[in-house]
N, C-alpha and C positions, 0 to 999 in steps of 0.2 A: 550456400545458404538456401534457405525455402523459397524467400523470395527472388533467387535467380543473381542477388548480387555477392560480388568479393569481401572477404572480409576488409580489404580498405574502402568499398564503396560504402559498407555499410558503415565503419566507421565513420564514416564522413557524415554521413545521413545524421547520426545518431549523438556527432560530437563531442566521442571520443577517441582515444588511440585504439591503432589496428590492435595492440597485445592485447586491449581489453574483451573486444569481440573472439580474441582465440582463445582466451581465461575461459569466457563465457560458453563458446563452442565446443571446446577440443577437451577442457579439464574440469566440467563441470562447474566453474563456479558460478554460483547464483548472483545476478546483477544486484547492487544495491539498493535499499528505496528507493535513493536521492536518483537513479535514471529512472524507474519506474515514468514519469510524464513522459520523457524524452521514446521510450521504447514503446507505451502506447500510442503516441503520434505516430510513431512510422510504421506499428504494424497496422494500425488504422481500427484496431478492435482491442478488446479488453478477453488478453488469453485465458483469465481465472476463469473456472469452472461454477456453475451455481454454490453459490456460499448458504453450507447448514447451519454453522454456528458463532455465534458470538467471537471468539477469539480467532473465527477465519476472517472475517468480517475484520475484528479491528486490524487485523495483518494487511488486507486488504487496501483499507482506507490509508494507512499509512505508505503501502506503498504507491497509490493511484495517486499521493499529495505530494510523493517527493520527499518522506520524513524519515529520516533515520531514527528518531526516537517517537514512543508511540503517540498516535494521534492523541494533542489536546488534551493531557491526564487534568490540567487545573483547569477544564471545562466540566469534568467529571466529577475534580476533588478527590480526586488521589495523586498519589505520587506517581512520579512513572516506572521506578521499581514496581509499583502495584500491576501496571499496564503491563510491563513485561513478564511479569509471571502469572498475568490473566492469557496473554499473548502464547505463554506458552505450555499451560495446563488446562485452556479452555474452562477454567472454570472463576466465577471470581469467589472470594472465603466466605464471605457474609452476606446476608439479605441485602443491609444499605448499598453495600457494594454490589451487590448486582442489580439492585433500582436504579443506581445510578449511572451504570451501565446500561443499559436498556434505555434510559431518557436519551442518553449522547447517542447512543444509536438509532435510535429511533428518528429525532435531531437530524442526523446525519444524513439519511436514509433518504428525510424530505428535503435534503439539502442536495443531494446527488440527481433529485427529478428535477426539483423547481430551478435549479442554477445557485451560484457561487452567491447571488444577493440576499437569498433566501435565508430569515431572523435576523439582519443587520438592519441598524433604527433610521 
């Protein structure tokens, strides 16, 4: 590995089984949301690249939260069918819908500077 450890070290670290580190390693598969927290504690940095668009962005947030389904659609007002197929065509259909896309991120955005407290009453 990069960081110099075994795949059972890392396992270890990372809290879960050695097979999943070799999934992740040897065959390609992409880690799920739900470790996404767990793998940015231990590389100690956030490996995505500067984010261009909206639907990177919400991929993003979901997986920096641990969520297998996408960030917060009934903060939005949409379904999360809607979020998954903004998720995956980067685009959303409608104007309201991308207004109301753009507030949650926006929202978000100053939620990820200021700390987890930040627009709780």
């Amino acid at each position: 590995m990069y960081l110099g450890l075994s795949q059972p070290e890392a396992a270890e670290e990372l809290g879960v089984d050695r097979t999943t580190i070799l999934h992740w390693e040897k065959h390609g598969v992409e880690p799920a949301a739900t470790f996404g927290p767990q793998i940015l504690r231990f590389l100690g940095y956030d490996p995505y690249p500067e984010l261009t668009g909206d639907s990177e962005l919400l991929v993003w947030l979901r997986w920096h939260n641990g969520e297998e389904l996408p960030a917060c659609p009934e903060r939005i007002g949409v379904s999360a069918n809607t979020l998954w197929r903004w998720e995956a065509s980067g685009e959303p259909e409608i104007w309201r819908s991308r207004y109301l896309l753009h507030v949650f991120l926006a929202f978000e955005r100053a939620r990820l500077r200021l700390g987890p407290d930040f627009g709780k009453p």
